[in-house]
C-alpha positions as CSV (number, residue, x, y, z in Angstrom):
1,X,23.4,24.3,-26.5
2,X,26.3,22.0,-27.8
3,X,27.9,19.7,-25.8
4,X,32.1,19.5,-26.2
5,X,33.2,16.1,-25.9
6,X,36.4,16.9,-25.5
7,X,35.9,17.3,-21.6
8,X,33.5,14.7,-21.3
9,X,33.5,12.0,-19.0
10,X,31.7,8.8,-19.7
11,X,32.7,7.1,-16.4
12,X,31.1,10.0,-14.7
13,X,27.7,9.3,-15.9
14,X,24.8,7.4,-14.4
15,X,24.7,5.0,-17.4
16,X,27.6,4.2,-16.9
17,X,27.0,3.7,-13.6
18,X,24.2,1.1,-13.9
19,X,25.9,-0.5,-16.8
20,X,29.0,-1.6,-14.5
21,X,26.7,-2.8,-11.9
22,X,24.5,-5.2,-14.7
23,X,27.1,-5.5,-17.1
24,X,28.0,-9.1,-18.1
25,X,27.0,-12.1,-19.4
26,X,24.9,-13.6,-16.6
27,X,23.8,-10.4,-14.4
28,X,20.9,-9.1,-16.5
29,X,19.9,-13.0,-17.3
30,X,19.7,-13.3,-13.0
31,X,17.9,-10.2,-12.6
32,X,15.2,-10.8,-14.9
33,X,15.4,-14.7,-13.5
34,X,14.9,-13.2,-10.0
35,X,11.9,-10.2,-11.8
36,X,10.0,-13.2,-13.0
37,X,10.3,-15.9,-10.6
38,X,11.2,-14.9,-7.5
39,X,12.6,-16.5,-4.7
40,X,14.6,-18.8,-6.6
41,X,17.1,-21.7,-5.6
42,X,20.6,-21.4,-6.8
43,X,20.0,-25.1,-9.0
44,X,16.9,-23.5,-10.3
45,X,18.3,-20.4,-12.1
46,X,21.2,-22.4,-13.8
47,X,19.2,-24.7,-14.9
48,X,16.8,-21.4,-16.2
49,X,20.4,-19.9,-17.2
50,X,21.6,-23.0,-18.8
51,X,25.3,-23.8,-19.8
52,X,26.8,-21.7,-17.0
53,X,29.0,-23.3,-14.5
54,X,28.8,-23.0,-11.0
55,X,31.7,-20.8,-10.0
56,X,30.6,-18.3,-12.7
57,X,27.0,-18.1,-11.1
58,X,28.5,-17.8,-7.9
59,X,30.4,-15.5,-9.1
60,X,28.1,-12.9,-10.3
61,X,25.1,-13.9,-7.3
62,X,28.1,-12.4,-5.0
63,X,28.7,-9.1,-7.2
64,X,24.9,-8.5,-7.5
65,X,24.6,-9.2,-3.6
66,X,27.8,-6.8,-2.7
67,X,26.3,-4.1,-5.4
68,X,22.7,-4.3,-3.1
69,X,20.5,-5.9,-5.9
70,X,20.1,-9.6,-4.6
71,X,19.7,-11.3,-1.4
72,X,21.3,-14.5,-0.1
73,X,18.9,-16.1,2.1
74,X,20.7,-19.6,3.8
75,X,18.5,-22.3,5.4
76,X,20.0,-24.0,8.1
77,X,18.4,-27.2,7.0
78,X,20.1,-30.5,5.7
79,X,20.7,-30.7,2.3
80,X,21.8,-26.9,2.2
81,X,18.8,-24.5,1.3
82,X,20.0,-21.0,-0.9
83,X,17.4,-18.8,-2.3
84,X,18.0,-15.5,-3.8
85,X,15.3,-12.4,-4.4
86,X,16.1,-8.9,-5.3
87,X,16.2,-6.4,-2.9
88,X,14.4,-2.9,-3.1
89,X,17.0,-1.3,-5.1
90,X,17.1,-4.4,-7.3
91,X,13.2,-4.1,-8.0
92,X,14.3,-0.1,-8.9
93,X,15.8,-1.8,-11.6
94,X,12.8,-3.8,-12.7
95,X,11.2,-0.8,-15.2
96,X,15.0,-0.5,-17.0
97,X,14.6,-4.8,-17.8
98,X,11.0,-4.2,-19.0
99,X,12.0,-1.5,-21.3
100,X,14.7,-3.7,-22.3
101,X,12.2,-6.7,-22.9
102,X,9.6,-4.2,-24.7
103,X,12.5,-3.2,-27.0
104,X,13.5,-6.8,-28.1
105,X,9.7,-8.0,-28.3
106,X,9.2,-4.6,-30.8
107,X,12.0,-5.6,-32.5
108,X,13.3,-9.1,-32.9
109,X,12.6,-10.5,-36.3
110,X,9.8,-12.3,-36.7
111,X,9.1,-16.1,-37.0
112,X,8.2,-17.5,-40.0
């Protein structure tokens, strides 16, 4: 059977679906932050992030928590305590970032 393109809708389509929620610079970098390592403090992952400022992680943390990957846990503690962990749906996503790691570990060139 041959698929027309001609009707085809790509927004339509579950990839494109997960690709808008982890799209971006930073998302898949927090998620696989949060696979490896969590809970983790918001000074931790840009420091693990690196050269990211803080209004762009903010940024992102509050997409990935409004999409239902991430939660914001606040301590009511003096200095201010954040931490962040993935939720259930954001652990669905854990076997897509492993394949993604498997891939580049298969395929990145080799050191010499």
């Amino acid at each position: 059977m041959t698929k027309n393109i001609s009707t085809a809708d790509f927004s339509s389509t579950g990839y494109s679906y997960t690709l808008s929620l982890i799209s971006g610079r930073y998302k898949p970098i927090i998620l696989y932050c949060l696979m490896e390592y969590e809970p983790v403090r918001f000074n931790e992952m840009q420091r693990y992030i690196g050269n990211v400022a803080d209004k762009t992680l903010s940024h992102n943390l509050r997409e990935l928590e409004s999409d239902g990957l991430i939660i914001r846990t606040v301590y009511p503690v003096i200095p201010p305590k954040t931490e962040y962990t993935l939720t259930e749906r954001g652990h669905s996503l854990v076997k897509v970032l492993d394949h993604l790691c498997d891939w580049g570990n298969e395929n990145r060139p080799q050191e010499v």
